[in-house]
N, CA, C and O atoms as a MOPAC input file, in Angstrom:
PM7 MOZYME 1SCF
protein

 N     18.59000 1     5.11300 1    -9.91600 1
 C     17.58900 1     6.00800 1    -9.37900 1
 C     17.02100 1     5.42100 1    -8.08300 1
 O     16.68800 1     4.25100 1    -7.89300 1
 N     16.97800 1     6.30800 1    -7.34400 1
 C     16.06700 1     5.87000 1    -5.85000 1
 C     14.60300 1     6.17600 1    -5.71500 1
 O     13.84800 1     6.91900 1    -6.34100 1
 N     14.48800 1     5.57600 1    -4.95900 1
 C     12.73400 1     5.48200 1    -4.67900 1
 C     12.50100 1     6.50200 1    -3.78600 1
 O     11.46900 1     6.16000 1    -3.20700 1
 N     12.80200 1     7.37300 1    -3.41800 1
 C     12.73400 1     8.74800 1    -3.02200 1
 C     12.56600 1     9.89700 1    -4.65500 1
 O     11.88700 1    10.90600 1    -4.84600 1
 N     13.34900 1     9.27800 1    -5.39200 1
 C     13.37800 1    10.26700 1    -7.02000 1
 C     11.88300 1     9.75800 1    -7.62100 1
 O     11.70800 1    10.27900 1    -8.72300 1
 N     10.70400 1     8.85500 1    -7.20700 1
 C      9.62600 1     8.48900 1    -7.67200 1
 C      8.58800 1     8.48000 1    -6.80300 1
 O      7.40700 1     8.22600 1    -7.04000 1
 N      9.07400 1     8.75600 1    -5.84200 1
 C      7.51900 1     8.13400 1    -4.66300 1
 C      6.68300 1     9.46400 1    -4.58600 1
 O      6.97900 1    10.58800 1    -4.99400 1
 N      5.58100 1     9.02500 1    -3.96300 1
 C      4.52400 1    10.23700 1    -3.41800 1
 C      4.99500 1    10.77700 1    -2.00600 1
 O      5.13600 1     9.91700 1    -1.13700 1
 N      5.22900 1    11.95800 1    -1.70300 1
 C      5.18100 1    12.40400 1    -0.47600 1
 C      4.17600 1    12.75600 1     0.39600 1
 O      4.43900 1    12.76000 1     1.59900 1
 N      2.92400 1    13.09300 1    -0.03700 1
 C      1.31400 1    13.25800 1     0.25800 1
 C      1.32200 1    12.09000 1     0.30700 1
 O      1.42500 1    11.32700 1    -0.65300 1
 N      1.18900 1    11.74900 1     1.68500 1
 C      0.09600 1     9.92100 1     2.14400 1
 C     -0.95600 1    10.26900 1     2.84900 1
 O     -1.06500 1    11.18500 1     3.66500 1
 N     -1.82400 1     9.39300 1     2.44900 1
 C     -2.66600 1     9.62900 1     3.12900 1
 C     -2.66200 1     8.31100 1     4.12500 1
 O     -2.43500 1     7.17700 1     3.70300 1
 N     -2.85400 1     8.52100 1     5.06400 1
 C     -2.55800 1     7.31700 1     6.41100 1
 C     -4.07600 1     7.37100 1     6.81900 1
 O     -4.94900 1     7.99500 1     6.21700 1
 N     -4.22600 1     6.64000 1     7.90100 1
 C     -5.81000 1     6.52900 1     8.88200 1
 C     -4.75600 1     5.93800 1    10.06800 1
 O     -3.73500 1     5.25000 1    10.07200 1
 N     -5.58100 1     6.59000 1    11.03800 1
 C     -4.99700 1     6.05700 1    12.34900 1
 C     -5.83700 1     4.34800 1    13.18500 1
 O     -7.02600 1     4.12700 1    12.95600 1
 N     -5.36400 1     3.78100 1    13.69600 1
 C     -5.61400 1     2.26900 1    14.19800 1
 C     -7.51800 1     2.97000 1    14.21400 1
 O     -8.23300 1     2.34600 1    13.43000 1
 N     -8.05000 1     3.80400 1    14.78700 1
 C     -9.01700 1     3.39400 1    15.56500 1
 C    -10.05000 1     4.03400 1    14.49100 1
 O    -11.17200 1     4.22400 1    14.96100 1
 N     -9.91700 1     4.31300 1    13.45900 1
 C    -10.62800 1     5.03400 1    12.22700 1
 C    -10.99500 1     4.28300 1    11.60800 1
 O    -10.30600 1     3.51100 1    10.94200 1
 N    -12.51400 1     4.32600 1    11.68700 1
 C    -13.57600 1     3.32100 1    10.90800 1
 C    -13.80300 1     2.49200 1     9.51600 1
 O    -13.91000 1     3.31700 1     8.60900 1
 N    -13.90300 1     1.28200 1     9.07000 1
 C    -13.72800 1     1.00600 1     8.03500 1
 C    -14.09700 1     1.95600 1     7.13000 1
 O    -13.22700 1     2.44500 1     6.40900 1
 N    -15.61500 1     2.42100 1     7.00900 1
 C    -15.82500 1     3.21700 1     6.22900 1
 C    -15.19000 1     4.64900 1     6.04100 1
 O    -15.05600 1     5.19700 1     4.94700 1
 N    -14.84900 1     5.13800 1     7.16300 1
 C    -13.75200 1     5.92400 1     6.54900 1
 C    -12.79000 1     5.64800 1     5.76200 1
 O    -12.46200 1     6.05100 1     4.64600 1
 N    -12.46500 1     5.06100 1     6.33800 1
 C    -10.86000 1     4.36100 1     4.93900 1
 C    -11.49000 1     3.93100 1     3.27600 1
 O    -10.97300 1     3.99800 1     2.16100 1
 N    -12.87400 1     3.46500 1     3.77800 1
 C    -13.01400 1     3.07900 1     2.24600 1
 C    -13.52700 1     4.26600 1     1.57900 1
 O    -13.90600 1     3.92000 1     0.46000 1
 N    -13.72700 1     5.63100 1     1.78200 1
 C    -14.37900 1     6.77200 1     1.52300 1
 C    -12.77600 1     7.38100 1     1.17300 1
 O    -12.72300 1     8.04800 1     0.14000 1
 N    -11.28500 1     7.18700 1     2.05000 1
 C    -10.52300 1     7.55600 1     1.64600 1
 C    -10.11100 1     6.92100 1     0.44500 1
 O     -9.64300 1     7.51800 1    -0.52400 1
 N    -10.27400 1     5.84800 1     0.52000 1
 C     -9.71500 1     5.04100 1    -0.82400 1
 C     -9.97600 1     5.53000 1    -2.31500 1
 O     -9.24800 1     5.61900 1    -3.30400 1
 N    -11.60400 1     5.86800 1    -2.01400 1
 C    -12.36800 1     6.41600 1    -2.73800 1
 C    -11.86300 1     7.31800 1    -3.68100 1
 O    -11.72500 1     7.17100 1    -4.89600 1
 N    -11.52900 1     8.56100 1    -2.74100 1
 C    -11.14600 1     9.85300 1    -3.03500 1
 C     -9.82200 1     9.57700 1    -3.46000 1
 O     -9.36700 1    10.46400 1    -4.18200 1
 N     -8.91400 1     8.43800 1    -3.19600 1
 C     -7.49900 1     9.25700 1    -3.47200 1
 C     -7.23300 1     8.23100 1    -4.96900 1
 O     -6.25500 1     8.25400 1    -5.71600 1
 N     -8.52000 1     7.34200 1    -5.06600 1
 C     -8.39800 1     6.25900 1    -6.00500 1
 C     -7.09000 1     5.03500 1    -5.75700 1
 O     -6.32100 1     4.80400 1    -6.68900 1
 N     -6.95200 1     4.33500 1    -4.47400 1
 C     -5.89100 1     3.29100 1    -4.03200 1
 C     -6.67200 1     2.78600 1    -3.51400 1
 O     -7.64000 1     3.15100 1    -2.84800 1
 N     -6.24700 1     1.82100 1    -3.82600 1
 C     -6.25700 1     0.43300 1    -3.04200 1
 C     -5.99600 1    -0.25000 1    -1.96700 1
 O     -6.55100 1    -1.27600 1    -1.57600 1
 N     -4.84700 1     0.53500 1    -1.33100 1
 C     -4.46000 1     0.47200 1     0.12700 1
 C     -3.71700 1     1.30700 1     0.92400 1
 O     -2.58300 1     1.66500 1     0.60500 1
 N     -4.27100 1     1.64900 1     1.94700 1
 C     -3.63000 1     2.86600 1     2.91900 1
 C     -2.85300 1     2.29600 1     4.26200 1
 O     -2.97200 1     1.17400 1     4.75400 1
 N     -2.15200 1     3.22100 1     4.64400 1
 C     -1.21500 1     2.76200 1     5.56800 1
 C     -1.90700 1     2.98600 1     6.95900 1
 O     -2.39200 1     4.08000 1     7.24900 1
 N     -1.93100 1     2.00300 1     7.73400 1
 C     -2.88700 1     2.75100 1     9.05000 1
 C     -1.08400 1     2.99000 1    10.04900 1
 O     -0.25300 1     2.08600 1    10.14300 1
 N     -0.93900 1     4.21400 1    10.56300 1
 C     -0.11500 1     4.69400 1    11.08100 1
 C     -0.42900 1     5.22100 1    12.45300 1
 O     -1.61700 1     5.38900 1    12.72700 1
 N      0.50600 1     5.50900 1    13.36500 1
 C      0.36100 1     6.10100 1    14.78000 1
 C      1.31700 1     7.26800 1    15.13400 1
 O      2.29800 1     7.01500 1    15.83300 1
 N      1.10600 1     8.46900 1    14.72000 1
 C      1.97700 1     9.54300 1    14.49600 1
 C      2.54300 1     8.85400 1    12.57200 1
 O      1.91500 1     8.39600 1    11.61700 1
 N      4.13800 1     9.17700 1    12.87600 1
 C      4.76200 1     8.65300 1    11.48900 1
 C      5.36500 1     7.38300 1    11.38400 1
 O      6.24400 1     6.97100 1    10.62800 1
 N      4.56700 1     6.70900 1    12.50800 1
 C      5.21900 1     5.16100 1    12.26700 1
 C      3.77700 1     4.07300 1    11.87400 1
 O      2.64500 1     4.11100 1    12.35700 1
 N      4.41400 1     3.04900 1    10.71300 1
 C      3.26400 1     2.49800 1    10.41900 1
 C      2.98100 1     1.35400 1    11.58200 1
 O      3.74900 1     1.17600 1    12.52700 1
 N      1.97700 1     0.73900 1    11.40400 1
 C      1.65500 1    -0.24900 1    11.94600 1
 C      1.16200 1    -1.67500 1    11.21300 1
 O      1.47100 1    -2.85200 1    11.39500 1
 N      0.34600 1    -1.07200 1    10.39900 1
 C      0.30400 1    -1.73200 1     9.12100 1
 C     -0.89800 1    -1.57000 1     8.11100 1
 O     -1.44200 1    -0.49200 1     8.35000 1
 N     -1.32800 1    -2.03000 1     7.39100 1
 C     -2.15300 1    -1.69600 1     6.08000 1
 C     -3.06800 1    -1.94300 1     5.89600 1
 O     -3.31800 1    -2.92700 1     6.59200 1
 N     -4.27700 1    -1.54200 1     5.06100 1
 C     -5.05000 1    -2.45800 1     4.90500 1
 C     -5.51500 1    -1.86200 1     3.76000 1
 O     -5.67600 1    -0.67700 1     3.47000 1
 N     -5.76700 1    -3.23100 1     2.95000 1
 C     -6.25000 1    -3.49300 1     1.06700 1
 C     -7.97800 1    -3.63300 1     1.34200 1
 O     -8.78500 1    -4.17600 1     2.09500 1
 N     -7.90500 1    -2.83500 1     0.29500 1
 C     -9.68800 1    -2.77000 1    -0.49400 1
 C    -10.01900 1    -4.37300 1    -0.16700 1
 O    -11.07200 1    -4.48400 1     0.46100 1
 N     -9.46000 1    -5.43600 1    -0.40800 1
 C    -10.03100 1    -7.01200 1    -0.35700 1
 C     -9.50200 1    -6.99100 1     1.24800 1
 O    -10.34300 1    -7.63100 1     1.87900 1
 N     -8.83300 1    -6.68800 1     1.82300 1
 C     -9.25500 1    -6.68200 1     3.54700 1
 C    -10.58400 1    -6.58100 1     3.77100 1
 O    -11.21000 1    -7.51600 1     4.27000 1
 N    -11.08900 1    -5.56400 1     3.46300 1
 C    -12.38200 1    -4.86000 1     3.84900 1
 C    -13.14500 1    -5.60800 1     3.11500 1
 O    -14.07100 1    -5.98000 1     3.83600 1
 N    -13.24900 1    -6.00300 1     2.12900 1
 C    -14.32300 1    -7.07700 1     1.31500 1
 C    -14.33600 1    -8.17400 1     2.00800 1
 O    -15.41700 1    -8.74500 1     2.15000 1
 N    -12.95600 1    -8.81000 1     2.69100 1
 C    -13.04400 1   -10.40000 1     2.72800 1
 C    -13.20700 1   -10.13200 1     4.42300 1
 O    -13.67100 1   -11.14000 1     4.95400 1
 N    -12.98100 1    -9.19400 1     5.24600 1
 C    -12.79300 1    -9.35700 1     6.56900 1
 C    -14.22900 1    -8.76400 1     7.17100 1
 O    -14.85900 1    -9.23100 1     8.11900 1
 N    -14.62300 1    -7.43200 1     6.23500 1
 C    -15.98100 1    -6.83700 1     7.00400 1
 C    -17.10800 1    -7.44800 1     6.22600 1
 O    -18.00200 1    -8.07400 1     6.79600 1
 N    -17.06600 1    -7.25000 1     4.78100 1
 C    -18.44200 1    -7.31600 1     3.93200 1
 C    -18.68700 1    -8.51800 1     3.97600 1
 O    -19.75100 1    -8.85000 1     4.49900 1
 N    -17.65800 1    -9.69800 1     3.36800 1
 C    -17.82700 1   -11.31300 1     3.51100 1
 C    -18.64000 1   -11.36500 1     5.18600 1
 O    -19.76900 1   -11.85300 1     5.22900 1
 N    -18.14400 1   -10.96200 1     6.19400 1
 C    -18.44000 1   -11.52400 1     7.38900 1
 C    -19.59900 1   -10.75900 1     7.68600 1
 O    -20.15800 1   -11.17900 1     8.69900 1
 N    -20.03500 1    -9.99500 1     7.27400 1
 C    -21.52500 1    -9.32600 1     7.31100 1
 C    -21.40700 1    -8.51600 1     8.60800 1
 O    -22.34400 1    -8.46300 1     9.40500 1
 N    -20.00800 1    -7.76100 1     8.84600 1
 C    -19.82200 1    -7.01000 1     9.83000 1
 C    -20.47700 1    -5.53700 1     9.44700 1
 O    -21.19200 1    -5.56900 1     8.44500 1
 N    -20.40600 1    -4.87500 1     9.78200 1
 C    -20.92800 1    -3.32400 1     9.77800 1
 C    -19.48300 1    -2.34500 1     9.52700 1
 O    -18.48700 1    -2.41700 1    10.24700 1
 N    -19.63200 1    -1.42800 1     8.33400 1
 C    -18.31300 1    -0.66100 1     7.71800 1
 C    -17.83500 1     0.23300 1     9.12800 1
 O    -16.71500 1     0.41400 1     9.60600 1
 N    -19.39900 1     0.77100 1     9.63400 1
 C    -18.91900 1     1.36400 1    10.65800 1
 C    -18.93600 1     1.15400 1    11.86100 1
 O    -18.85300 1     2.11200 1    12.62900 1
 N    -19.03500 1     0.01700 1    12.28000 1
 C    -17.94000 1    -0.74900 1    13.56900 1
 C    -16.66300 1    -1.17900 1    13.85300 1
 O    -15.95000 1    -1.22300 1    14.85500 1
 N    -16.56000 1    -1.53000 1    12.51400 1
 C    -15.00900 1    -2.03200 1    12.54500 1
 C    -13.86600 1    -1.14400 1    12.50400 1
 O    -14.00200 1    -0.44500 1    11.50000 1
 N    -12.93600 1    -0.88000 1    13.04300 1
 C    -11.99000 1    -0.25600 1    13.05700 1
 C    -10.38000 1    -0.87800 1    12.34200 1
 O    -10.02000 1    -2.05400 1    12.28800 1
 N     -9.79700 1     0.07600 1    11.96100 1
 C     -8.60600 1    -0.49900 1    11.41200 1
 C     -7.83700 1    -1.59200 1    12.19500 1
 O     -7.48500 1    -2.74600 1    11.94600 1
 N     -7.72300 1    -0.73900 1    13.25200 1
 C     -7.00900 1    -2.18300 1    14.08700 1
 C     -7.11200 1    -3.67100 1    13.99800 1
 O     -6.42800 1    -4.67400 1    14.20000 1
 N     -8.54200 1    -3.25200 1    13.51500 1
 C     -9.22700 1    -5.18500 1    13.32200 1
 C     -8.93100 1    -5.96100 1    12.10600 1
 O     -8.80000 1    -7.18400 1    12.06300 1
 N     -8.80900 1    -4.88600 1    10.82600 1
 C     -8.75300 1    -5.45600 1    10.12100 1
 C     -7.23900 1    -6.03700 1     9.50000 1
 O     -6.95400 1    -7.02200 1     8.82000 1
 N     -6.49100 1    -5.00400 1    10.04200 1
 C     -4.83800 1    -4.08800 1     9.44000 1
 C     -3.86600 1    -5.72700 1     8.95900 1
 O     -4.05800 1    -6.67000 1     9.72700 1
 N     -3.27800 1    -5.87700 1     8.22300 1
 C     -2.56500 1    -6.43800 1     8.37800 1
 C     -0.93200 1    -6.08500 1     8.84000 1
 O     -0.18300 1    -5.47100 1     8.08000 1
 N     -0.57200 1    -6.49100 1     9.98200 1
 C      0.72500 1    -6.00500 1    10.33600 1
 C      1.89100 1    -6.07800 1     9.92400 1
 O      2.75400 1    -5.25600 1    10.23200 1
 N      2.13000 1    -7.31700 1     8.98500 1
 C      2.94300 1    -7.52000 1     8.25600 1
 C      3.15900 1    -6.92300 1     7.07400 1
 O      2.94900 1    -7.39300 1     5.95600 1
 N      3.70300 1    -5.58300 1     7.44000 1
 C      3.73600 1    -4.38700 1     6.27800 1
 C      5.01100 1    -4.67400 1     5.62500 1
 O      6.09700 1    -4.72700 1     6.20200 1
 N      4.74200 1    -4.90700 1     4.03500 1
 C      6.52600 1    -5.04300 1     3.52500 1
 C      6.41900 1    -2.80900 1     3.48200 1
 O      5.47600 1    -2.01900 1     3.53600 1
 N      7.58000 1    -2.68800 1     3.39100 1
 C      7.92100 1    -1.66600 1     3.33600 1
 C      9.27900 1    -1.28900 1     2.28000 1
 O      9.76800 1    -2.27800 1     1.73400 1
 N      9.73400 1    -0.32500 1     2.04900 1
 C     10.99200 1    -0.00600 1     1.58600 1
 C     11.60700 1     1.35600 1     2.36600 1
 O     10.97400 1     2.00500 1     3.20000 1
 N     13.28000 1     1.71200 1     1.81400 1
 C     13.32600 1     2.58100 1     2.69200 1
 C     13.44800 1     4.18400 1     1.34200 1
 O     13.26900 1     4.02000 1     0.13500 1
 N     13.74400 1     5.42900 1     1.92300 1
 C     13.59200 1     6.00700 1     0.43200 1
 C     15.09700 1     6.16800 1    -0.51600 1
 O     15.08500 1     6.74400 1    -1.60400 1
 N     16.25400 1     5.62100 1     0.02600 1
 C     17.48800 1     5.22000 1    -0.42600 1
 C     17.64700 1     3.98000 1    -0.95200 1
 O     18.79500 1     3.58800 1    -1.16400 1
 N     16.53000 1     3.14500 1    -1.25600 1
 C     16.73300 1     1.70400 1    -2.19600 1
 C     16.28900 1     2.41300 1    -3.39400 1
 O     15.51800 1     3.32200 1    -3.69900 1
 N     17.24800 1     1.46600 1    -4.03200 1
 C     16.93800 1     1.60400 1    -5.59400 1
 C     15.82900 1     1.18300 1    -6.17000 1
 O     15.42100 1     0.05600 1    -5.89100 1
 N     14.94900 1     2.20000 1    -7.30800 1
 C     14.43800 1     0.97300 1    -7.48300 1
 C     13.80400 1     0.06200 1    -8.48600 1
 O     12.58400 1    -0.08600 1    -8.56600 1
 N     14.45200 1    -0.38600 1    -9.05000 1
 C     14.77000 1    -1.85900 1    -9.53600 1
 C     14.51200 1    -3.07800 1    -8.01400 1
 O     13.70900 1    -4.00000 1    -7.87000 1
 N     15.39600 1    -2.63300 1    -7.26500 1
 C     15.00900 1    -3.48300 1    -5.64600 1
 C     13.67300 1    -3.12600 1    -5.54400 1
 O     13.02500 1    -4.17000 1    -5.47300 1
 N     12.55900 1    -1.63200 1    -5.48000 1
 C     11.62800 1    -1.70100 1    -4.97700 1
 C     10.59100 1    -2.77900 1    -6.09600 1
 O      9.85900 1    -3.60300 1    -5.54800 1
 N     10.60600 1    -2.70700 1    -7.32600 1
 C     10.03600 1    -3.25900 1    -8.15400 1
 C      9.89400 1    -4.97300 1    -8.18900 1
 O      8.97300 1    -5.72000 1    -8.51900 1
 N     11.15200 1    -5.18200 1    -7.72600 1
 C     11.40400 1    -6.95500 1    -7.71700 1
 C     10.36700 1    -7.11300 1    -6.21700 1
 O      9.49300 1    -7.97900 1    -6.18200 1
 N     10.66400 1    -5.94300 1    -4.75800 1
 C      9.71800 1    -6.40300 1    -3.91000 1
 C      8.17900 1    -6.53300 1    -4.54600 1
 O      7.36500 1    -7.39400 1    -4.21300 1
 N      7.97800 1    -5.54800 1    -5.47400 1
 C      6.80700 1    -5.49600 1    -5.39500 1
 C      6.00600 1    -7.01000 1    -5.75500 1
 O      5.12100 1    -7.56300 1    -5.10200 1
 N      6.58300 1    -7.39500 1    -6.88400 1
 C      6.74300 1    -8.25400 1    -7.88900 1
 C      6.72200 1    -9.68100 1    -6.84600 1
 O      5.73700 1   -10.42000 1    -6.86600 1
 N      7.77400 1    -9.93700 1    -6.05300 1
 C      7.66300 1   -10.87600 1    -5.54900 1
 C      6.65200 1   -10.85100 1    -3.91400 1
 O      6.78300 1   -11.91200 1    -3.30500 1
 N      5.85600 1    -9.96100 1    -3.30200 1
 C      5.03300 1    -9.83600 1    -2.65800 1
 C      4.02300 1   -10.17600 1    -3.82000 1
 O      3.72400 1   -11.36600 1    -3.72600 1
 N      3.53800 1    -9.71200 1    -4.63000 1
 C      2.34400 1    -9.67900 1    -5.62400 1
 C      1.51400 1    -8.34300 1    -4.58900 1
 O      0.41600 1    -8.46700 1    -4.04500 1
 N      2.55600 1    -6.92000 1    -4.53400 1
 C      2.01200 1    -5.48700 1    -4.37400 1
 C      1.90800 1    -4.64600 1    -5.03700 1
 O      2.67700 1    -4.79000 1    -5.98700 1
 N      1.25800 1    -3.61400 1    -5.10900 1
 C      1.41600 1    -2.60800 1    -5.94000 1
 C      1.64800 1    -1.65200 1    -5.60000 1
 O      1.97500 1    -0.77800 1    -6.40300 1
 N      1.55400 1    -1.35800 1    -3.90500 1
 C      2.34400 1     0.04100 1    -3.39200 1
 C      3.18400 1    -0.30300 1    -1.79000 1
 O      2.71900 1    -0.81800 1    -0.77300 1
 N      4.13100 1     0.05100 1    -1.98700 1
 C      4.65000 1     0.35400 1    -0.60700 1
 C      4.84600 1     1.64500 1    -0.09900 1
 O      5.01800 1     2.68300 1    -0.73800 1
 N      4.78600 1     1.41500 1     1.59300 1
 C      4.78800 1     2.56500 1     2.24000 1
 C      6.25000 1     2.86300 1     2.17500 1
 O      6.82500 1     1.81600 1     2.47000 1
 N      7.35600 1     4.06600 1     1.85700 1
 C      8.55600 1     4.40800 1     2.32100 1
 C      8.55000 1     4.84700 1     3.38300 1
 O      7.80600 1     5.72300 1     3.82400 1
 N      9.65700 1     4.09400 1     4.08300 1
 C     10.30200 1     4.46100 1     5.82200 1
 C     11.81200 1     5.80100 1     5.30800 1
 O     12.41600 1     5.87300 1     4.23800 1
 N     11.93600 1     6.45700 1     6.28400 1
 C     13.52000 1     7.06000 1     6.62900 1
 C     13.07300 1     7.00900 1     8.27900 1
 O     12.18800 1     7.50500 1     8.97600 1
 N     14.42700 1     5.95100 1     8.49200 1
 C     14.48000 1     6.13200 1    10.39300 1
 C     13.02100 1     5.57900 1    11.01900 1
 O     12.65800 1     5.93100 1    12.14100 1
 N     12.33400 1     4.80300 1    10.29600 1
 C     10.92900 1     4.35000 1    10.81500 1
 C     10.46900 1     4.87200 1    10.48900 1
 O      9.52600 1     4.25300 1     9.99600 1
 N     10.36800 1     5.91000 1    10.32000 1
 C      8.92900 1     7.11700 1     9.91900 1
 C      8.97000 1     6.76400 1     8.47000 1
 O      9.90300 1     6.58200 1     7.68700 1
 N      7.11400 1     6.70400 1     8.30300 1
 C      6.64300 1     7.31100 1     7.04700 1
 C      7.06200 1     8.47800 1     6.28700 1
 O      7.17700 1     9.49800 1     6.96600 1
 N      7.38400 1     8.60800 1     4.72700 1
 C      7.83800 1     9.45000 1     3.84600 1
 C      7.26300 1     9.57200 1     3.18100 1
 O      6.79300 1    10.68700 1     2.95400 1
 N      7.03900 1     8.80000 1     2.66700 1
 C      5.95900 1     8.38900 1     1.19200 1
 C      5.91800 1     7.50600 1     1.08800 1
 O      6.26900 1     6.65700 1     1.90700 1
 N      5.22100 1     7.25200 1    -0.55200 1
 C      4.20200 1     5.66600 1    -0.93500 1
 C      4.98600 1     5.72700 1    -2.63400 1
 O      5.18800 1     6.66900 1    -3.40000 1
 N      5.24000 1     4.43500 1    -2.71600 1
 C      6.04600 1     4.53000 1    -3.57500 1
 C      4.80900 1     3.12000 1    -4.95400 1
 O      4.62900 1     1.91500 1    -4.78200 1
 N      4.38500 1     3.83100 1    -5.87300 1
 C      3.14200 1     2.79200 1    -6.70000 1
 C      3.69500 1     2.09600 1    -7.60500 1
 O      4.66900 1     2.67400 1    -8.08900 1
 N      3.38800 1     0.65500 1    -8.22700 1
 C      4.22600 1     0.08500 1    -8.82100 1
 C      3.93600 1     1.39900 1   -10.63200 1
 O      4.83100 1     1.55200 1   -11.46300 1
 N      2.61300 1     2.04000 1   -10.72800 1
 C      2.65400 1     3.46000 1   -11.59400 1
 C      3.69300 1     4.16000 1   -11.38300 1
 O      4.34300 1     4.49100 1   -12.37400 1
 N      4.09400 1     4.53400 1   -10.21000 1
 C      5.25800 1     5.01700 1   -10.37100 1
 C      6.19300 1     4.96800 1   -10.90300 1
 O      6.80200 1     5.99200 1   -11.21200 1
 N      6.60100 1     3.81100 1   -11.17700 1
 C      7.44000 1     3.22000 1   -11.46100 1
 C      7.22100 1     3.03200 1   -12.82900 1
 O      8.31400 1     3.11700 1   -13.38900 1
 N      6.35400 1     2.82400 1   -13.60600 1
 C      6.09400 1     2.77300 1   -14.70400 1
 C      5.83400 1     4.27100 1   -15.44200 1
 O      6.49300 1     4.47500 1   -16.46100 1
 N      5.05000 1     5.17000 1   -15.05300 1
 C      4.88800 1     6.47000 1   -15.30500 1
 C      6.29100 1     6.62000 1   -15.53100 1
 O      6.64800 1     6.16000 1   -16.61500 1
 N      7.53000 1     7.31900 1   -14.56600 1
 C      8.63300 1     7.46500 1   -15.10200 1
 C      9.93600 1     6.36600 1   -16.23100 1
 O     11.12900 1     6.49100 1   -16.50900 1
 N      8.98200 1     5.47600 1   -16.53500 1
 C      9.90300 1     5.14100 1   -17.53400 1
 C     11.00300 1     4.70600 1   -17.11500 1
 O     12.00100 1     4.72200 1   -17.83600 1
 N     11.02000 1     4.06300 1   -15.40400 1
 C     12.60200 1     4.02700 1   -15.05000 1
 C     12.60100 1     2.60400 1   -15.55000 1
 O     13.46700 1     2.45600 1   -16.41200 1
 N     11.61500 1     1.03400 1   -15.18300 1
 C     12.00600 1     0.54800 1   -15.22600 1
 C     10.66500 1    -0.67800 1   -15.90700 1
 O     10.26900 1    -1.71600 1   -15.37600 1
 N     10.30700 1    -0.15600 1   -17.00900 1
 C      8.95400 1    -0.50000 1   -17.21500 1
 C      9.07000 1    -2.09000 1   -17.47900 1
 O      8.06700 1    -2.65500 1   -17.04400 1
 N     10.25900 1    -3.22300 1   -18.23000 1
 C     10.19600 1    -3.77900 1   -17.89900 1
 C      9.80300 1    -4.74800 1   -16.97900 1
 O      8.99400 1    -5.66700 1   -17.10400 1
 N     10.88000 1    -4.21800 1   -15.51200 1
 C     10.21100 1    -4.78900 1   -14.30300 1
 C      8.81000 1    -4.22100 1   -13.87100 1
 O      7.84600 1    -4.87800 1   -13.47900 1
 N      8.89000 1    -3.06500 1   -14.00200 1
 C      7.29100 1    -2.59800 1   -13.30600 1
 C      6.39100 1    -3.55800 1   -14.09800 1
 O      5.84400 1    -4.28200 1   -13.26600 1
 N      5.98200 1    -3.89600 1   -15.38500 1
 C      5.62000 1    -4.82300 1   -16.14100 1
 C      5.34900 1    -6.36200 1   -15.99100 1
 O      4.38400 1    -7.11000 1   -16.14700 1
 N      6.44700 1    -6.45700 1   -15.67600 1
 C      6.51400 1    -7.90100 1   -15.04900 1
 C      5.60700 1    -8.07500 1   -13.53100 1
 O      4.86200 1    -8.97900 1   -13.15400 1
 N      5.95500 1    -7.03000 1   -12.99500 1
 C      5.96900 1    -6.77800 1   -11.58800 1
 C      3.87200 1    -7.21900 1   -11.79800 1
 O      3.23300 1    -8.19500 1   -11.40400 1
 N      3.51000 1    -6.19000 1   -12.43700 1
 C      1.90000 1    -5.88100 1   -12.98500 1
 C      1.82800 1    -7.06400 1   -13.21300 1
 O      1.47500 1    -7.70600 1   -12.22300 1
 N      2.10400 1    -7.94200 1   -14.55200 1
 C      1.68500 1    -9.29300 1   -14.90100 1
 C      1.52800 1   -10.18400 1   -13.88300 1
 O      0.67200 1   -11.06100 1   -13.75700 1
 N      2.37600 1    -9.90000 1   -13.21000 1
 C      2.48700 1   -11.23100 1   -12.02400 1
 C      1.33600 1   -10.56700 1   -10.81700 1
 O      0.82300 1   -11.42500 1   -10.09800 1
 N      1.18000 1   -10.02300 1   -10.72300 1
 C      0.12300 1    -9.57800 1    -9.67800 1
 C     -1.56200 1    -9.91800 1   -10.36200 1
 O     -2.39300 1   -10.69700 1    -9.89500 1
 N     -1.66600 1    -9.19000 1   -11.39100 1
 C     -3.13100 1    -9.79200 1   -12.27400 1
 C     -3.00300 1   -11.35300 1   -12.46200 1
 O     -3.80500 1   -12.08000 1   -11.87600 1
 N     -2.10000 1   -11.84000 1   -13.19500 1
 C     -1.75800 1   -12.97300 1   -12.34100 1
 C     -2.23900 1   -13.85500 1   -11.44000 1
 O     -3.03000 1   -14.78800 1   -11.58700 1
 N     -1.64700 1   -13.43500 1   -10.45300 1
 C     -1.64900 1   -14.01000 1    -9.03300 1
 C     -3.05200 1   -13.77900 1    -8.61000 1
 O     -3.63300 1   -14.54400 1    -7.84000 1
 N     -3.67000 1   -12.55700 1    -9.19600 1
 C     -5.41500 1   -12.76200 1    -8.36100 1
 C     -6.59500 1   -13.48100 1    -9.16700 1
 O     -7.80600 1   -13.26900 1    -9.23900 1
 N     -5.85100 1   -14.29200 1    -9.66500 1
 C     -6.62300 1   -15.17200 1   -10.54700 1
 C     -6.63000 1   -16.55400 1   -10.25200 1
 O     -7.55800 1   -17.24800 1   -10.66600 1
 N     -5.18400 1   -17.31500 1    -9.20800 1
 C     -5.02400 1   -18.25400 1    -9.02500 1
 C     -6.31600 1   -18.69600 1    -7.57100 1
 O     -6.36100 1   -19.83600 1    -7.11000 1

């Protein structure tokens, strides 16, 4: 099965210059943890609920000064929507993620959740593992 047969096609993205607090109001609403900050349908890169805790709130910045750009991390793992996935699950697993953005041709497609992956029953094992090791990992 491919990660196109599981992912979300509704993303919700924020563009570079869209205010922390917007994003965390999106987060809010869509209930995630991390959104893709994009420029048209290409990402740029991401940013996690603990971005915004450890980069704005820790530093006693203001939600609404900061802009994505500042916070984003660029080093977006990604997948594409023709990997299998068993492959997307081991990325997840060995990043310690729980969602990636899907590329076709660079562009954004969808968001593929390590729920996903578990909801359909493809590969609950790994999705499992994938989970353990992430709760896990935010403990070390």
């Amino acid at each position: 099965m491919k990660v196109r047969d599981v992912m979300t096609r509704q993303v919700e993205t924020v563009a570079p210059s869209s205010s922390v607090e917007e994003i965390a109001r999106l987060m809010k609403r869509n209930d995630v943890g991390s959104i893709p900050v994009c420029e048209g349908q290409k990402v740029l890169g991401i940013i996690t609920d603990r971005d915004i805790v450890l980069k704005v709130i820790a530093d006693g910045k203001s939600v609404s000064s900061v802009s994505a750009k500042d916070i984003m991390n660029s080093q977006v793992i990604t997948v594409t929507s023709d990997q299998d996935v068993h492959e997307a699950a081991r990325i997840m697993a060995d990043n310690q993620i729980r969602r990636l953005p899907v590329l076709e041709q660079g562009s954004i497609v969808g968001i593929v959740a390590l729920g996903d992956l578990a909801i359909e029953k493809i590969h609950v094992n790994e999705a499992g593992d994938a989970l353990s090791d992430i709760s896990q990992g935010a403990h070390h």
